[in-house]
C-alpha positions as CSV (number, residue, x, y, z in Angstrom):
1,X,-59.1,60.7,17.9
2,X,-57.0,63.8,19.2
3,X,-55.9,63.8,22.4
4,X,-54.7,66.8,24.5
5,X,-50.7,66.5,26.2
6,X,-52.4,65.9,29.4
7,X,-54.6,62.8,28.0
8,X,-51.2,61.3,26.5
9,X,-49.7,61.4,29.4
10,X,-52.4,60.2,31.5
11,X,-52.7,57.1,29.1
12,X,-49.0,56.6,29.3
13,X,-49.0,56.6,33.3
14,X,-52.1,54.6,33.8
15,X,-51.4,51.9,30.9
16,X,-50.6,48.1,31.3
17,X,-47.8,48.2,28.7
18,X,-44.6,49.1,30.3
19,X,-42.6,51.6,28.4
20,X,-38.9,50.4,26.8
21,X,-36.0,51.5,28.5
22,X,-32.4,50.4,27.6
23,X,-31.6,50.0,31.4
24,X,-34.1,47.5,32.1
25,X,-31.9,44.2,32.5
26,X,-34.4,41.5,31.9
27,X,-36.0,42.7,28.6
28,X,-35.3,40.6,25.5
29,X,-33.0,43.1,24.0
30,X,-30.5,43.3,26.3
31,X,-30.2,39.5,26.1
32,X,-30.0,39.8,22.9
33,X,-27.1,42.2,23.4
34,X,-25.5,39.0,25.7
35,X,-26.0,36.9,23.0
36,X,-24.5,38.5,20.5
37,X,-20.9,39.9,22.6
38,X,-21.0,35.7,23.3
39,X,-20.8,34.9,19.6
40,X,-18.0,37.6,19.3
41,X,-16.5,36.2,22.3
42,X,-16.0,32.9,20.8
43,X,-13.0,33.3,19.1
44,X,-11.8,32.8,22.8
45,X,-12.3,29.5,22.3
46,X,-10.2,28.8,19.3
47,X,-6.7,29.1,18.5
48,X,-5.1,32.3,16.6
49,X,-4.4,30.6,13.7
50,X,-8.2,29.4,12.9
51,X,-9.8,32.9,13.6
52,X,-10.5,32.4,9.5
53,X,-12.5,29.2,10.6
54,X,-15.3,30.9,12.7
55,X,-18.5,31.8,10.3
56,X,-20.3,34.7,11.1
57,X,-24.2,35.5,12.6
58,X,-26.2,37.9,10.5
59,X,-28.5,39.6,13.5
60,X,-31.2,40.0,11.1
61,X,-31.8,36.5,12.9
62,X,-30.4,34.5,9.8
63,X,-27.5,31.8,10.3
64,X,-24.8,32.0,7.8
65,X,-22.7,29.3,6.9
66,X,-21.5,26.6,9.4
67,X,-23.0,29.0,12.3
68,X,-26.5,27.5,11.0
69,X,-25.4,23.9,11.2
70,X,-24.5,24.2,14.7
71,X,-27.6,26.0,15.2
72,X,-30.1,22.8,13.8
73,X,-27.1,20.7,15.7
74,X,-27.5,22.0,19.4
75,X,-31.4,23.1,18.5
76,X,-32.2,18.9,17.6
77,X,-29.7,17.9,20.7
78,X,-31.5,20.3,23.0
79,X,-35.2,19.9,22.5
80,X,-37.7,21.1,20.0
81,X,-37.0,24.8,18.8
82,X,-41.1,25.1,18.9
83,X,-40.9,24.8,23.0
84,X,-38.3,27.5,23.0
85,X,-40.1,30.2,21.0
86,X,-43.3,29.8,23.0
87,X,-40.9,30.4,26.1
88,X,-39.7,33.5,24.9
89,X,-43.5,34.5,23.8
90,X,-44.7,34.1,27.0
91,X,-41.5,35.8,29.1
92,X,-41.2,39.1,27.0
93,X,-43.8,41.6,26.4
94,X,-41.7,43.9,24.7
95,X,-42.5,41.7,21.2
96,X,-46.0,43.1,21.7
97,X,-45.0,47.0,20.7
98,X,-41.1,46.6,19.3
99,X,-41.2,44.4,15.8
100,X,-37.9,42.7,15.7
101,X,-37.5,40.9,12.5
102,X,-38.6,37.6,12.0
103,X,-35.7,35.0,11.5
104,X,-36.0,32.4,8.4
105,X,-34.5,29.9,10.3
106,X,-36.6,27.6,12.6
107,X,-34.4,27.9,14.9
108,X,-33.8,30.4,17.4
109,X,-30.1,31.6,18.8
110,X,-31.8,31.3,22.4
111,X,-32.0,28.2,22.0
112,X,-28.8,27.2,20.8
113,X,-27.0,29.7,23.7
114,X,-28.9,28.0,25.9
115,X,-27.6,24.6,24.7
116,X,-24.2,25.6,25.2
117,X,-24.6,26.7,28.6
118,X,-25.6,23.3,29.2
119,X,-22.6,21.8,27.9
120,X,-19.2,22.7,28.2
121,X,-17.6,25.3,26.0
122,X,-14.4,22.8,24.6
123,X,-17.0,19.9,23.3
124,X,-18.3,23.0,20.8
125,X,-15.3,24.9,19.5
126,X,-13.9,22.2,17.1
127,X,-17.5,22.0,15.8
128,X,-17.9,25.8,15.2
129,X,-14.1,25.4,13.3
130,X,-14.7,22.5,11.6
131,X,-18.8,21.6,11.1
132,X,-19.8,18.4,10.3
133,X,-21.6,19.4,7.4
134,X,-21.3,20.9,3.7
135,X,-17.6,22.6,4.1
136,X,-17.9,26.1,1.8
137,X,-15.2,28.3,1.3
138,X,-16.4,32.0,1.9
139,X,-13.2,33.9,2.1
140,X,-12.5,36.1,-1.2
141,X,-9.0,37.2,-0.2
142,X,-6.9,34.5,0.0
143,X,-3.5,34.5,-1.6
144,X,-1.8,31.7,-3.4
145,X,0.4,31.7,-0.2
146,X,-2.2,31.7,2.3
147,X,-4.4,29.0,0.3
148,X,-0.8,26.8,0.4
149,X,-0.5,27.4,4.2
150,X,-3.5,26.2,5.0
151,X,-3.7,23.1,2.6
152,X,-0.3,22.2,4.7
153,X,-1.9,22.4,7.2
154,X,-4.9,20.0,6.5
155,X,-7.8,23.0,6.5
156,X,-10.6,22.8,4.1
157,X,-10.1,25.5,1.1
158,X,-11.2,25.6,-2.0
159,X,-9.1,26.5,-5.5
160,X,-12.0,27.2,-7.8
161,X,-11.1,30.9,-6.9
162,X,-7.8,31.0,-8.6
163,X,-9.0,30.8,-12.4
164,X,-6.5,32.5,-14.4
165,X,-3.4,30.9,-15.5
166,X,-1.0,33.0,-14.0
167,X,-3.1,32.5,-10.6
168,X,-3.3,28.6,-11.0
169,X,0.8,28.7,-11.7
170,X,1.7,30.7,-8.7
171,X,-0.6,28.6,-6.6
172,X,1.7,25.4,-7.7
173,X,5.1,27.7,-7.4
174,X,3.9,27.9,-3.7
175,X,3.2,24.5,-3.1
176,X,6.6,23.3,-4.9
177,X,8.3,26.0,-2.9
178,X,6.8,24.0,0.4
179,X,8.6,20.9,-0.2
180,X,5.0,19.2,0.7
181,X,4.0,16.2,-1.5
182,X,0.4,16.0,-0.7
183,X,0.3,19.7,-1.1
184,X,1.6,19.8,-5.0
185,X,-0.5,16.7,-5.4
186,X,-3.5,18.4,-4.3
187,X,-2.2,21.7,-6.9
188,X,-1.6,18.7,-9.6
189,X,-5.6,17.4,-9.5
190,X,-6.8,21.0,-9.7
191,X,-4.7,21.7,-12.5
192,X,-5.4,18.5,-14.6
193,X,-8.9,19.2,-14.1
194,X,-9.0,22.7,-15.0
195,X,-6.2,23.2,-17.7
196,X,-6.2,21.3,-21.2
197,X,-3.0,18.9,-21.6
198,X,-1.1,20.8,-23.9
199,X,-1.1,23.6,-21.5
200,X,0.1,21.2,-18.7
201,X,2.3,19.4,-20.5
202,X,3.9,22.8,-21.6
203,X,4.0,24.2,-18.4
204,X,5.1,21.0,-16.3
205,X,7.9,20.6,-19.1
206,X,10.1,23.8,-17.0
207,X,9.1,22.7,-13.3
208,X,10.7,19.4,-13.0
209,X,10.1,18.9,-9.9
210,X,6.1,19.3,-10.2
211,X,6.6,17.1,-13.2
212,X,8.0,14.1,-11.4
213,X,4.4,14.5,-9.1
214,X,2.5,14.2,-11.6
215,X,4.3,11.3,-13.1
216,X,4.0,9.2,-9.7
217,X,0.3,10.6,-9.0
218,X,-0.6,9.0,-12.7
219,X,0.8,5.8,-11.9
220,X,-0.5,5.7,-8.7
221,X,-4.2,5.8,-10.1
222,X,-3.3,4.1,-13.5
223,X,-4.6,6.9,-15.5
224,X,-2.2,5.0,-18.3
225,X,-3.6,6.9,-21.0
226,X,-2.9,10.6,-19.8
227,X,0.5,9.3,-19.0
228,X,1.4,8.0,-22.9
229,X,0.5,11.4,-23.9
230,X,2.6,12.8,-21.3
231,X,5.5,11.0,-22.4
232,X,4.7,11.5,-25.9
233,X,4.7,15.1,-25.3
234,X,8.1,14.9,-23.1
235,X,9.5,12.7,-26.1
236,X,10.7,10.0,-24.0
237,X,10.9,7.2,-26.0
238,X,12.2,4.7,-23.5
239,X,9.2,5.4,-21.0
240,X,6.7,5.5,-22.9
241,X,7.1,2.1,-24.3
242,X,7.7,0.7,-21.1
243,X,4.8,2.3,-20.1
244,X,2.8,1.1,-22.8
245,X,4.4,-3.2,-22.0
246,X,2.8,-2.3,-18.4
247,X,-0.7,-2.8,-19.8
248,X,0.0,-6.2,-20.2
249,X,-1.2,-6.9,-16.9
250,X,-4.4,-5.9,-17.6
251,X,-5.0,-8.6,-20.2
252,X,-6.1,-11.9,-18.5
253,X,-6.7,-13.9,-22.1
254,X,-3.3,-15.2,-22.3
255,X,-3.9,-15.6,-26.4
256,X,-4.5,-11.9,-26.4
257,X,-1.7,-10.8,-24.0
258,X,0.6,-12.9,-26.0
259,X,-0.6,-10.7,-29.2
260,X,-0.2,-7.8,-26.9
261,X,3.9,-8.6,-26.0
262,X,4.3,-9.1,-29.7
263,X,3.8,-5.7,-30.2
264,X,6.0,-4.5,-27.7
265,X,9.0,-6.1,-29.1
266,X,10.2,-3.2,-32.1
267,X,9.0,-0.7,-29.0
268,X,12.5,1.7,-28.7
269,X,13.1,-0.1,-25.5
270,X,16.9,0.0,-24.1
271,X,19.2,-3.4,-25.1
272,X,19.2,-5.3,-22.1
273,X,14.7,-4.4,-21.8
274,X,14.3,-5.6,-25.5
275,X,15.6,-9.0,-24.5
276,X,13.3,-9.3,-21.4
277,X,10.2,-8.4,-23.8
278,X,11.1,-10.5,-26.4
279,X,11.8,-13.3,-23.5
280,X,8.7,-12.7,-22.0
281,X,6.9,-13.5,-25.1
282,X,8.8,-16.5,-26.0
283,X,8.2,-17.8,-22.7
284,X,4.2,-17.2,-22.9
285,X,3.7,-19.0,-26.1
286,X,5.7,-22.1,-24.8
287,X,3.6,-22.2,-22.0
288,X,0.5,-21.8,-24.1
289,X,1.6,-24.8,-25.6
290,X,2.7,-26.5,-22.9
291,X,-0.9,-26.0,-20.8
292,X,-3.1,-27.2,-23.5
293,X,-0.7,-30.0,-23.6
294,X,-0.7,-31.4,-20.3
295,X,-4.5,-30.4,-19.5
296,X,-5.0,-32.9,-22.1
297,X,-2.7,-35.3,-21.3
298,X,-4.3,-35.3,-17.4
299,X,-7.6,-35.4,-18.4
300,X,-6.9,-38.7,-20.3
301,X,-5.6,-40.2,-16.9
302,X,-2.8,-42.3,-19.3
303,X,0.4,-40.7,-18.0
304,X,1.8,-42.1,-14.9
305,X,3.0,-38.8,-13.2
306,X,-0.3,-36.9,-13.8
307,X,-1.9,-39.6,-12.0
308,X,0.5,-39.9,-8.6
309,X,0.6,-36.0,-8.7
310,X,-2.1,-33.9,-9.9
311,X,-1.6,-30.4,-11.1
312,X,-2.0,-27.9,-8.6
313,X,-2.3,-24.7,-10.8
314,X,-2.0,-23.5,-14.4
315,X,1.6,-22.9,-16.2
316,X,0.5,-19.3,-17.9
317,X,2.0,-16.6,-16.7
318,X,4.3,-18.2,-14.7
319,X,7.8,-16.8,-14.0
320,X,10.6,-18.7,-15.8
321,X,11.8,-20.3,-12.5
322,X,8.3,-21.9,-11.8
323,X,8.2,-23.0,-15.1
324,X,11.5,-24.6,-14.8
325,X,10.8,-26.1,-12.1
326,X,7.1,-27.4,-13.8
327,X,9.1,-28.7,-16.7
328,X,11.7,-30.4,-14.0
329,X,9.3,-31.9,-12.2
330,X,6.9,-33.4,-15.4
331,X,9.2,-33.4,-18.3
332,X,12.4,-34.2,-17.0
333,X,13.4,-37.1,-19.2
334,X,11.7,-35.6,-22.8
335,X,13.8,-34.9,-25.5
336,X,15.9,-31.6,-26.1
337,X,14.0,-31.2,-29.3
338,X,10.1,-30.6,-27.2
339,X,9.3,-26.9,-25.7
340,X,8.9,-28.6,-22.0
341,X,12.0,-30.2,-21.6
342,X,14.2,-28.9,-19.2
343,X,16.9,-28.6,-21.1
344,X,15.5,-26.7,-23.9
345,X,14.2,-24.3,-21.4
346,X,17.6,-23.9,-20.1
347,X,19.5,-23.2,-23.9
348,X,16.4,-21.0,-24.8
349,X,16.6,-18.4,-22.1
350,X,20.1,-18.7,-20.9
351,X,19.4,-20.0,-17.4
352,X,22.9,-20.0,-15.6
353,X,23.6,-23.8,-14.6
354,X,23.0,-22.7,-10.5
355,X,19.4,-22.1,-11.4
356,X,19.4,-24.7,-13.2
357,X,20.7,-27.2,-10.9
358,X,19.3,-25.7,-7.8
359,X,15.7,-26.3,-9.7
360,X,15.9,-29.6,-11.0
361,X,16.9,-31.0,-7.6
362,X,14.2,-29.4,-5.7
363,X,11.8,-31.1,-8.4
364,X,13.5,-34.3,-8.9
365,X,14.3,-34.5,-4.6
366,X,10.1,-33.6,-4.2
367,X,9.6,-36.6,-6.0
368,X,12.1,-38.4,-4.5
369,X,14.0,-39.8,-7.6
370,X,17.2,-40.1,-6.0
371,X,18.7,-41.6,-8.9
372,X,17.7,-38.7,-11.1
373,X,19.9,-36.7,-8.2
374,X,22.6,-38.7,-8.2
375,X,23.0,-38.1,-12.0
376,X,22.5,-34.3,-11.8
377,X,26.1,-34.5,-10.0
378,X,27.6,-37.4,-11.5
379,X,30.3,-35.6,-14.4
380,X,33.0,-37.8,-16.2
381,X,36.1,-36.6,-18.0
382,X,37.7,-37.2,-21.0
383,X,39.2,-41.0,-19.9
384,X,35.9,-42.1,-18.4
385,X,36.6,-41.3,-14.8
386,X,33.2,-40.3,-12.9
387,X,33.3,-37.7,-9.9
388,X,31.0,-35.6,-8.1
389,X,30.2,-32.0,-8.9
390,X,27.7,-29.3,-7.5
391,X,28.1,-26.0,-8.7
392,X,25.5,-24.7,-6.2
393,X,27.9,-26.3,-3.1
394,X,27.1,-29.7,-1.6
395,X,26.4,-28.0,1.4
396,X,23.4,-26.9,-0.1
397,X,22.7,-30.1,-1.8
398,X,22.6,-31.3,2.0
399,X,20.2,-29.2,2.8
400,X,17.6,-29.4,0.5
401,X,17.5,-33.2,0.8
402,X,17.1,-33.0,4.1
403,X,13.8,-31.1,3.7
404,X,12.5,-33.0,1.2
405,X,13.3,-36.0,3.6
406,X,16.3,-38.2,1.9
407,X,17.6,-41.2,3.9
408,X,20.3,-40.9,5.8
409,X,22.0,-43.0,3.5
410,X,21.9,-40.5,0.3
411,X,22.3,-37.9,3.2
412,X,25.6,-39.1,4.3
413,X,27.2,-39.5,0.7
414,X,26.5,-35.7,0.2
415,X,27.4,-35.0,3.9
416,X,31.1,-36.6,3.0
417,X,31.7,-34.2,-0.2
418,X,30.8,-31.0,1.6
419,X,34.9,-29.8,1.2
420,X,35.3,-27.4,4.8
421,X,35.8,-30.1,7.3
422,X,33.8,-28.2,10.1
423,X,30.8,-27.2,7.6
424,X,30.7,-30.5,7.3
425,X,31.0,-32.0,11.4
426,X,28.1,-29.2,11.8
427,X,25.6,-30.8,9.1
428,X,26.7,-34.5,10.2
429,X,26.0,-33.4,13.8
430,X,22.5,-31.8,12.8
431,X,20.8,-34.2,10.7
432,X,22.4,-37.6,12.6
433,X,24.7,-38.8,10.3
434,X,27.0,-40.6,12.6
435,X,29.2,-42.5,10.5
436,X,30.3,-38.8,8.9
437,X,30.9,-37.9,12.3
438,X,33.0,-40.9,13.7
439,X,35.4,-41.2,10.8
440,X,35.7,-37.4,10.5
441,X,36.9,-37.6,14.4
442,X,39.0,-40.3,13.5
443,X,40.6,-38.7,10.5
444,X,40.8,-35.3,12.8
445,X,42.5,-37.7,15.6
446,X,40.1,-35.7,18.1
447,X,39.5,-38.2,21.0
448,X,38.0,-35.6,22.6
449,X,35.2,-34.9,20.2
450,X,34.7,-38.1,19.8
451,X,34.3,-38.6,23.7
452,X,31.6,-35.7,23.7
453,X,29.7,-37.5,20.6
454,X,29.9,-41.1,22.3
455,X,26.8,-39.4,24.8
456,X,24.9,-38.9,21.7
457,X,24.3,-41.7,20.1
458,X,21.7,-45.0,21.2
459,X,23.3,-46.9,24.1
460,X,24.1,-50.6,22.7
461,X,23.5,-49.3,18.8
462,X,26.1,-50.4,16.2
463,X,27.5,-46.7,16.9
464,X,28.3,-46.8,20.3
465,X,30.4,-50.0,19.7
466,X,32.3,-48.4,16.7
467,X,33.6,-45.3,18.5
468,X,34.4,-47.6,22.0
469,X,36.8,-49.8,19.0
470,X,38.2,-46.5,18.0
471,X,39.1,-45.1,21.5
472,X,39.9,-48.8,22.4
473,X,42.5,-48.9,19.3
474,X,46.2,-48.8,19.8
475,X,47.0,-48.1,15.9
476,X,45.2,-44.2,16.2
477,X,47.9,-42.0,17.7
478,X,45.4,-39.2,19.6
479,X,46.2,-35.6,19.5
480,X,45.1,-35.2,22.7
């Protein structure tokens, strides 16, 4: 239907529909303007150094990136995102002649600006820097320098970017050149996973410092066999076989560890390592021997000392000491010639006679065979004269009869040998030996010490009455 200028504007003038104009304030547009300089305005909120954090708003109406996730985030806290488009239907009319495109999102920004009104601005920059959700790398640009910054300092970024090899080598010169661990690290993983080993190995073999990372990171996660062919490929010899005895301690069959060591032994290990291994081995098949042994001999319930003292625990994989002190403690009078005595153990692996001494009179002292003790210190020379002789010191004898509670008795014949006369008026004095301490004083011709210990002893005991004959005695000349 034509219409003459006249009509048009007659139509204009005397229609409902009010006309657009960019000054009106409360049309939709113009909040639209305020939404979007708020969005631009929020890298207010944020530091300088994570303006690369913010994700950007497409005003077609669809979110990008972590800039949706907030969106769904404040849009679920805030209330349905239904209610909010019906209350922008019903407050605009300018949707009813100006087609804005329709958003693919369900939710609306309205919605979410008014959400942060609502809430304080602090609460939601971290989110928009760090969402909660999927984290994506959308930056292109980012140098092997500015990828290493920002690992250091703990941001999300990925390294699938840098495919070449020249890329992926500059990208682990920077992170070397940081002097950050957990940065090279981090390089490390993305290389193993993206290079083959030869090219690793090769270049890893000229940045030593990368190399010894890598080592430690394999180690670490017991990635055993990536680290033989490392060592293979470095041609260190002595490593790799001592890497290769570590996985010993993944075999729990003590048969099949056994087998295992045996293969170690002709491994290029250094002299004093080839010993331990062949030690180690030697040790596991005695006590192999030794456990099927005695778990039959307890099971039959014939030998007295399985009887009194039932076994605890197993002998495999023992250290030598525990099984030292095992063989002390159940095999202490068998014959040289069987693999648990004592004193086979002893010639077999060398034990110095401190160890040895020190173990066999914790054992024989736990049972309390004092005469067994006695024995270990009893030595005679060539004309037949006996004497007492601790090569561990019999201050320490002292001691570890005391815990295994001697009598005062045995405790006082050890107490007298200790050589250092005030070593020895300290132990006396500490585990009640008063007889040490008396004739000690007496010797020492310390009236006044022995004064002082008169106070300790039982009032009327045979104690008291010895030291009041002492100080009563003309034939001591006092010092004092």
């Amino acid at each position: 239907m034509n219409r003459t200028k006249g009509d048009e504007e007659e139509y204009w003038n005397s229609s409902k529909f009010k006309a657009f104009t960019f000054d009106d304030e409360d049309d939709e547009l113009s909040q639209l303007k305020e939404s979007k300089r708020a969005v631009n305005s929020l890298r207010d909120f944020v530091d300088d150094d994570d303006d690369d954090d913010l994700e950007r708003v497409s005003w077609s109406g669809e979110p990008v990136g972590s800039i949706s996730w907030s969106i769904k985030e404040t849009a679920g806290n805030s209330g349905s995102s239904h209610e909010g488009r019906e209350q922008l239907k019903s407050r605009n009319s300018f949707s009813s002649y100006a087609q804005l495109p329709k958003p693919t999102s369900t939710y609306s920004l309205s919605s979410f600006f008014r959400a942060l009104s609502d809430t304080p601005a602090k609460s939601y920059a971290p989110e928009l820097g760090r969402p909660k959700g999927e984290y994506r790398d959308y930056s292109n640009d980012w140098s092997p320098s500015d990828t290493v910054r920002r690992l250091r300092k703990g941001k999300v970024c990925s390294l699938e970017r840098f495919r070449s090899l020249q890329d992926k080598l500059q990208l682990l010169e920077e992170a070397v050149s940081m002097h950050d661990g957990n940065v090279i690290t981090a390089v490390l993983i993305f290389l193993k996973r993206t290079l083959s080993k030869e090219i690793l190995f090769r270049e890893l073999e000229v940045r030593q410092v990368a190399l010894r990372h890598l080592i430690h990171f394999l180690k670490e996660i017991g990635d055993q066999k990536l680290l033989l062919d490392l060592f293979r490929f470095l041609d260190r010899t002595e490593e790799l076989a001592l890497s290769h005895y570590r996985e010993h301690l993944n075999i729990q069959d003590p048969d099949k560890r056994k087998e295992f060591l045996k293969t170690c032994i002709g491994l290029p290990f250094s002299a004093e390592d080839s010993a331990h291994i062949q030690d180690h081995y030697t040790l596991l098949e005695r006590q192999i021997i030794i456990e099927a042994n005695d778990r039959h001999l307890e099971s039959a319930g014939q030998t007295e000392i399985f009887r009194k003292h039932p076994r605890k625990a197993s002998i495999l994989n023992m250290p030598l000491v525990t099984t030292l002190f095992y063989s002390c403690f159940y095999h202490y009078t068998e014959a040289e010639g069987t693999f648990s005595s004592p004193v086979n153990l002893k010639k077999t692996f060398k034990i110095p006679d401190k160890q040895y001494v020190l173990t066999a009179l914790a054992a024989r002292a736990k049972l309390r065979a004092w005469n067994d003790v006695d024995a270990l210190f009893t030595t005679k020379n060539w004309l037949g004269y006996t004497k007492k002789r601790a090569p561990i010191g019999f201050h320490r004898v002292v001691e570890i009869l005391h815990k295994n509670n001697a009598p005062v008795q045995i405790l006082q014949e050890y107490v007298n040998l200790v050589e250092d006369v005030d070593t020895k008026l300290n132990l006396a004095t500490k585990f009640k030996c008063h007889d040490v301490v008396i004739d000690t004083c007496r010797d020492l011709k310390d009236r006044q010490q022995l004064l002082a210990y008169r106070s300790k002893v039982d009032k009327g005991s045979a104690e008291e009455e010895k030291i009041d004959a002492l100080l009563s005695s003309s034939q001591i000349r006092w010092k004092n």
